[in-house]
N, C-alpha and C positions, 0 to 999 in steps of 0.2 A: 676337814672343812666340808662342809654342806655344800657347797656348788660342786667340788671335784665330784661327790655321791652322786649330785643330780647327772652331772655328765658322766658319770660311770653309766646311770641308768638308762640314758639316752645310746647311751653308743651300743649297749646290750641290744637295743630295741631295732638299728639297721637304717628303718625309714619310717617317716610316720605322717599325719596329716594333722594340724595341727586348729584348733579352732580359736581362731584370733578375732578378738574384739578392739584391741587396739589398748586398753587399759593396762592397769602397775602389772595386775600378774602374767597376765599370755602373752604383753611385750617385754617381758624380763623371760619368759619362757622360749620365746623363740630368740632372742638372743643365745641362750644357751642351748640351745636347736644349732642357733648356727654356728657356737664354738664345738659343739661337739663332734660337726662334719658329719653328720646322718643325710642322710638322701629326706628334705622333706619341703612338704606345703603348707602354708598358711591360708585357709582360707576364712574369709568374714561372711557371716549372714547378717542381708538386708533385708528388712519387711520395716511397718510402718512401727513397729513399738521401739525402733532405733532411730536417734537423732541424726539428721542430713550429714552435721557437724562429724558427728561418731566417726563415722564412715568414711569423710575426708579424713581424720585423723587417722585413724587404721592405715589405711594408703597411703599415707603419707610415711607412717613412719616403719611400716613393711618394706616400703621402697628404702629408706633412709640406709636397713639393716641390710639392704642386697638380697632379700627373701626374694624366692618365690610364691608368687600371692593369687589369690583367686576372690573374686566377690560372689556368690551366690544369693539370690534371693529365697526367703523363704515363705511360709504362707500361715503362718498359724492362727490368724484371724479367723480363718474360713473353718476352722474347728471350733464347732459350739462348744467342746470342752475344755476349751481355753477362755474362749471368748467371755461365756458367763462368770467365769472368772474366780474359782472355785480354790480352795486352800492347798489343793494340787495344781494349780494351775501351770506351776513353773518346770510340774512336768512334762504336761503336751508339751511345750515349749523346747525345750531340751530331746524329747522325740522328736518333732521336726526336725532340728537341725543336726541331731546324731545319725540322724536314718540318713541323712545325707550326705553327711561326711563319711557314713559307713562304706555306703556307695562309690565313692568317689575312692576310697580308700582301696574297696577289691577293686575296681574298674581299672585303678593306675598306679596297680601293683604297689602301693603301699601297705606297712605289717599293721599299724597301729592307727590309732584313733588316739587323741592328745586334748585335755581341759587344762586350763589353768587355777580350775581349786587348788584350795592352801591349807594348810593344818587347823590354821583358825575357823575354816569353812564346816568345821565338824560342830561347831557350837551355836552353827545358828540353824533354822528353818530350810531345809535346801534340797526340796522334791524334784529337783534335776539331778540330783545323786544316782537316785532310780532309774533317772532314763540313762548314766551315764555307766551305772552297772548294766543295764538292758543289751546294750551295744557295745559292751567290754571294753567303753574307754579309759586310755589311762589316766593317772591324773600326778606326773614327775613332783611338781610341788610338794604334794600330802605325800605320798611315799616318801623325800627326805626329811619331812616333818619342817620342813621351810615356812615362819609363821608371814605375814600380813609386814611385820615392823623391818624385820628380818631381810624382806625382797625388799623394801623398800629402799634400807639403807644398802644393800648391794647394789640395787638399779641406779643408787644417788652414786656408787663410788664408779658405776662403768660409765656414769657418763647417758644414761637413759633420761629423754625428756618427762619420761613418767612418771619417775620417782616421786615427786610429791603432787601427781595429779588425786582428782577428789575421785572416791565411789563414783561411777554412773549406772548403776542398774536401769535395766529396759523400759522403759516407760510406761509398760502394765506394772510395775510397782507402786506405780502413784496412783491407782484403785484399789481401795479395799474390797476385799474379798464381798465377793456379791455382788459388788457393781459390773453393769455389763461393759464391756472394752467395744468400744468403737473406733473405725478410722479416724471419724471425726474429730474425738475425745481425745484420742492420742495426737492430733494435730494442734491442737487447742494446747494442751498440757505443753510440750514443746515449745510452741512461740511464747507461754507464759513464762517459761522457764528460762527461754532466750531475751526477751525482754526483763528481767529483774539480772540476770548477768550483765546486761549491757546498762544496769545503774551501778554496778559495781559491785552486787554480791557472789559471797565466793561459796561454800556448800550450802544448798540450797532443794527444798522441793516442793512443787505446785500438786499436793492429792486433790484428787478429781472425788469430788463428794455428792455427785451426780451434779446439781448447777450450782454447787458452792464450791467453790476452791479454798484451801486450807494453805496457808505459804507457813513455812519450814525455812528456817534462816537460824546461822549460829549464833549464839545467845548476845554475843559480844556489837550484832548488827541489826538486833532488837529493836534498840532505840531510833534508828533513820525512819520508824515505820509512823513518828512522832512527830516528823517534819512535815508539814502540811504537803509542802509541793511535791515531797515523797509519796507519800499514801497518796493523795489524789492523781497522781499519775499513774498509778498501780491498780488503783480504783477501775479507772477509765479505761486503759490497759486491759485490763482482767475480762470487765463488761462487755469491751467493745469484742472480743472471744468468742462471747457464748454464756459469761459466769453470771449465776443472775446476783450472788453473794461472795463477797471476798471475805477472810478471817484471816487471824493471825493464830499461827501456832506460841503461844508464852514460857512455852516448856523449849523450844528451840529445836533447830536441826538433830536428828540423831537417825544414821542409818539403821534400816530394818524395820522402823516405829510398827508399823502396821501389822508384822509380824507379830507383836506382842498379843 
């Protein structure tokens, strides 16, 4: 069985620190951190391209598991080779927050460094791979070859409230490559993102198209965009932001789009 392998892995490794986002795989990951009785930390990086939301959630459900937890802030904004926003971007990214965890790791006698990539991570776009090789983090998932469906339906059988939570990658993902990332932008994006949740849609994403916003909603919640007092509220919404144009994506939600 795949989970004994993973926990064979883990207990080889002693103690480690682990980089928790709070999502399906690093919360199914440090659950099995914490069946396997290793010495270790969870900790989360905070900067502006993470939701307020994220964050409570992480904490919350670190705490839920009896983790030991730490919030770190991180700063990657302040690097122009992130900020401009380049088809590496998501490397700086992953260097900040590895260099840090690297740290923290020798400072307090931890062996390892811990991602939650997953075997299916190998098929997409993912120049934090490189920062994650830079800083010889491990990554338990992809070593038992444990896919995406795979953690899902196990994190549904133990009982994990993540099981069928959605993707949330960082909120520099909702800029294409070339647009530059601002505090501001990424502020904007967020309350956009949060207000079309709070009409009730479920995957969902606001790209920041420099003053156009592009909404991304799954195909099947297309049509709400048809109801006057929907769209006109989204409208208004969007405008009263920053956006000087709102658009619909007709093709629908699909993580990674921008990758393509």
């Amino acid at each position: 069985m795949k989970y004994q392998k993973l926990l064979s892995i883990l207990r080889e490794m002693e103690s480690a620190v682990l980089a928790f986002s709070g999502g399906v795989d690093s919360t199914f990951l440090l659950k099995a951190v914490m069946d396997s009785g290793i010495s270790a930390l969870a900790v989360t990086s905070y900067s502006e391209t993470m939701p307020g939301a994220e964050l409570d959630n992480a904490v919350a459900i670190a705490k839920s598991l009896g983790a030991a937890h730490k919030v770190i802030p991180t700063d990657e904004l302040s690097n122009p080779l992130f900020a401009c926003n380049p088809r590496d971007r998501c490397f700086h990214c992953k260097d900040e927050l590895f260099s840090k965890l690297a740290a923290i790791a020798r400072d307090e006698g931890y062996r390892f460094v811990l991602d939650g990539s997953n075997y299916d991570d190998l098929s997409d776009w993912r120049p934090g791979r490189q920062a994650a090789a830079k800083y010889g983090v491990r990554s338990p998932l992809l070593e038992t070859g444990l896919t995406k469906d795979e953690i899902r339906g196990l994190s549904r059988d133990m009982g994990l409230p993540t099981w069928s939570k959605p993707a949330s990658p960082c909120l520099s993902s909702r800029f294409p490559y070339g647009v530059q990332i601002t505090k501001e932008a990424l502020k904007r994006v967020e309350l956009a993102e949060a207000f079309l949740r709070g009409l009730g849609f479920g995957d969902l994403r606001v790209r920041n198209h420099n003053d156009m916003a592009k909404i991304e909603v799954g195909a099947k919640e297309l049509s709400r965009f048809f109801e006057n007092e929907t769209r006109n509220a989204v409208v208004q919404r969007l405008k009263d932001l920053g956006f000087k144009c709102v658009s619909i994506d007709l093709e629908g939600f699909r993580s990674g789009k921008l990758n393509e």
